[in-house]
N, C-alpha and C positions, 0 to 999 in steps of 0.2 A: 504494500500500500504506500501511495505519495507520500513523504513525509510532510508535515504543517509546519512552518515555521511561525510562530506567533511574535508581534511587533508591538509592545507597550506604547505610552503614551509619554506627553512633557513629565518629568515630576515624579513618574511611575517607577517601576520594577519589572523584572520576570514574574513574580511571586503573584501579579493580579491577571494571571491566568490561570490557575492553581483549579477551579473552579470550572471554569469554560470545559479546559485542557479535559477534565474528570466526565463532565458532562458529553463531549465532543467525541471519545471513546477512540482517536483516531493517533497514529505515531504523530508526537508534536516534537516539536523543538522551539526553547524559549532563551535567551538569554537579554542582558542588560545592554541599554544601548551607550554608547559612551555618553561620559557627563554625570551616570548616572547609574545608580543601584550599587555594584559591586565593578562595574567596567570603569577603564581611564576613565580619567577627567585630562585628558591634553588641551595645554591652550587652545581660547577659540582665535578665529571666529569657527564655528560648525557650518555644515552643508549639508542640501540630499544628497551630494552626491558621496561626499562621504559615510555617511550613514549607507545608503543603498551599499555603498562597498565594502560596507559592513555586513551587510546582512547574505551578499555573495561568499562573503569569508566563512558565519555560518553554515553555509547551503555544504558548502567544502567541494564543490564539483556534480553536489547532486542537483535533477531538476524537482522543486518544489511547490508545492502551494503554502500561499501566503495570507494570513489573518494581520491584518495593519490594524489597530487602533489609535483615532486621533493624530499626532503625529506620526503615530506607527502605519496609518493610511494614505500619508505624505510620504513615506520613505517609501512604501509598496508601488504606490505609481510610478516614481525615480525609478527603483527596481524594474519596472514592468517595460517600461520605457530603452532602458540603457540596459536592459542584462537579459533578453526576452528568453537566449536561451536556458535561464534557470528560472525566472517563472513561471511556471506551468498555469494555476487558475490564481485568482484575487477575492480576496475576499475585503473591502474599504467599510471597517466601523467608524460610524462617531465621525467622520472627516469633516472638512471642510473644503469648499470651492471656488474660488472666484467671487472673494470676498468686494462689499460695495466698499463705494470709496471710503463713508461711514465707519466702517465695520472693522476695514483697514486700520484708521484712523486710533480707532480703539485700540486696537490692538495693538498697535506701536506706541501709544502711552505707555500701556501694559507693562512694557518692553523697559522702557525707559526708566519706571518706576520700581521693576526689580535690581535696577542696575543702579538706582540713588537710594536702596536701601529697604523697600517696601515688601520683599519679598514675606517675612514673614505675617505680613496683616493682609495679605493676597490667601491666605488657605482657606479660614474659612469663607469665603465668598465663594471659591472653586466647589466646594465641595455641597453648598447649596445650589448650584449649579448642575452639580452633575450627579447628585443620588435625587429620588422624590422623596418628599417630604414622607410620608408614608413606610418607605425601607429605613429613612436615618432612625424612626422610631422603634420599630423591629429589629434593626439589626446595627447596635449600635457601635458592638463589637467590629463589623465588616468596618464602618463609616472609621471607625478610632485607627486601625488597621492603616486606612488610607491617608487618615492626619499625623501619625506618625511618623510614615514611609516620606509624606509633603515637608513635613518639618527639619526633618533629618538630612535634606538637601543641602549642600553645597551651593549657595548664591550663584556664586561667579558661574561654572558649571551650565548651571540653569540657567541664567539668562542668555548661554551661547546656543542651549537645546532650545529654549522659549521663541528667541531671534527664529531658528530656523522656521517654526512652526507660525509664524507673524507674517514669515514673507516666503512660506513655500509653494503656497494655492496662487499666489501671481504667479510663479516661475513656471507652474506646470499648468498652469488656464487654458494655454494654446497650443499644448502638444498631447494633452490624455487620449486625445484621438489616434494616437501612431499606440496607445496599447490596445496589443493583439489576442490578452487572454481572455477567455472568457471571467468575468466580474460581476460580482454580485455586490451591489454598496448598500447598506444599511443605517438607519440612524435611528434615534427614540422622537416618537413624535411629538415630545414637550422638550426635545432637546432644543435650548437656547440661541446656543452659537452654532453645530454642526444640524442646522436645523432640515426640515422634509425637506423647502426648497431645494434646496443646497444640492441634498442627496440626490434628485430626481434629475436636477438640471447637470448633474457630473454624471448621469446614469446613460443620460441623453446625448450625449459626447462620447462615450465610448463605444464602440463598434459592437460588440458582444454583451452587453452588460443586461443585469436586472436587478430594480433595487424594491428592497423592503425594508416597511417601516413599521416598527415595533412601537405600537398604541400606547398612551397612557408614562411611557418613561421618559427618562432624560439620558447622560452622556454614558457611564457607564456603566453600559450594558453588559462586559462580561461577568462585574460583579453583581449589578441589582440583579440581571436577570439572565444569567450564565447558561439555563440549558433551553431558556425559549433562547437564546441566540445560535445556541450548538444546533439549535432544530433544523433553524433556518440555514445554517452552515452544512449541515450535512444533506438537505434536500438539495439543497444546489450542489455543492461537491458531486454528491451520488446520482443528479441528472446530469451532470457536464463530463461525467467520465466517459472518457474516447473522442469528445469533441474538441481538444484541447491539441 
């Protein structure tokens, strides 16, 4: 069977697919992206394209499939793009697209503001963000999990991974088209930032793609809702095999 390679997000770990990975039933591979978790931290600035050359070093010569999340959905396009022969299928959570000038705008304050010091009063705001209000109550344990993982970050680091993810949906706006694999993109439909639009209009651009949208949640979906996401990841994987 293909193996999976699964792609974290800003701020993340390997460790927030622990869950997905269990529910997904299928050979995965995870590890830390640099900047972050247990991998370098080498001066930035960072890139896709370095991360995507990351995640080929990963692969080690195999062809794979690929689970991106969030920034880890920005490196998979890079990847899909620039290394077609070791992507085999895509799978884009949580992503973002061809953000408005607005949204842009934002998001380079953002940027700006971890890099003058603000990083640690940016957590909780992410993480109302990206759990529903309803999982933080039930599961408070996951949500602390996540605040921890956030806090324990390295600033500097982070703000060279943060940059990437500010200004990687320009860079790839007008080339997702040259990806060849078949893709599936996904978001929660109360996701804030990586919102339906988003998802439908990058679904729409891609030659092979289909996107679903998981009702009622926000961003992270491997954790709030790890095996409705495996569902959807294995109905697509197990229709796309052979056509890839």
């Amino acid at each position: 069977m293909t193996p999976v390679v699964l792609i974290h997000g800003v701020g993340l770990d390997r460790h927030m697919w622990a869950s997905f990975a269990a529910a997904l039933g299928r050979p995965a591979l995870t590890y830390d992206l640099l900047g972050m978790g247990d991998a370098l931290k080498p001066p930035g600035p960072y890139s896709l394209d370095r991360y995507a050359r990351q995640l080929v070093e990963v692969a080690d010569g195999r062809r794979v499939d690929v689970v991106g999340f969030s920034l880890g959905a920005l490196i998979a396009q890079r990847a899909a793009i620039d290394h077609p022969h070791v992507v085999r299928r895509l799978v884009l959570v949580s992503g973002v697209f061809n953000r408005s000038a607005q949204e842009r705008s934002a998001i380079a304050a953002r940027v700006d503001d971890v890099r003058s010091g603000g990083y640690a009063a940016s957590v909780e705001p992410a993480l109302d963000r990206w759990f529903t209000s309803e999982f933080t109550t039930l599961n408070p344990q996951v949500v602390d999990a996540v605040r921890s993982r956030m806090r324990a970050n390295d600033p500097v680091p982070y703000s060279h991974a943060y940059a990437v993810f500010a200004q990687g949906d320009a860079e790839l706006a007008e080339q997702v088209h040259r990806i060849a694999a078949p893709t599936l993109v996904v978001t929660g439909g109360d996701d804030e930032r990586s919102t339906p639009t988003m998802a439908r209009l990058l679904g729409a651009e891609i030659p092979n793609a289909q996107v679903h949208i998981l009702e009622g949640l926000k961003h992270l979906l491997p954790l709030e809702a790890p095996a409705e996401l495996a569902r959807a990841v294995n109905a697509f994987l197990d229709h796309s095999e052979g056509t890839s």
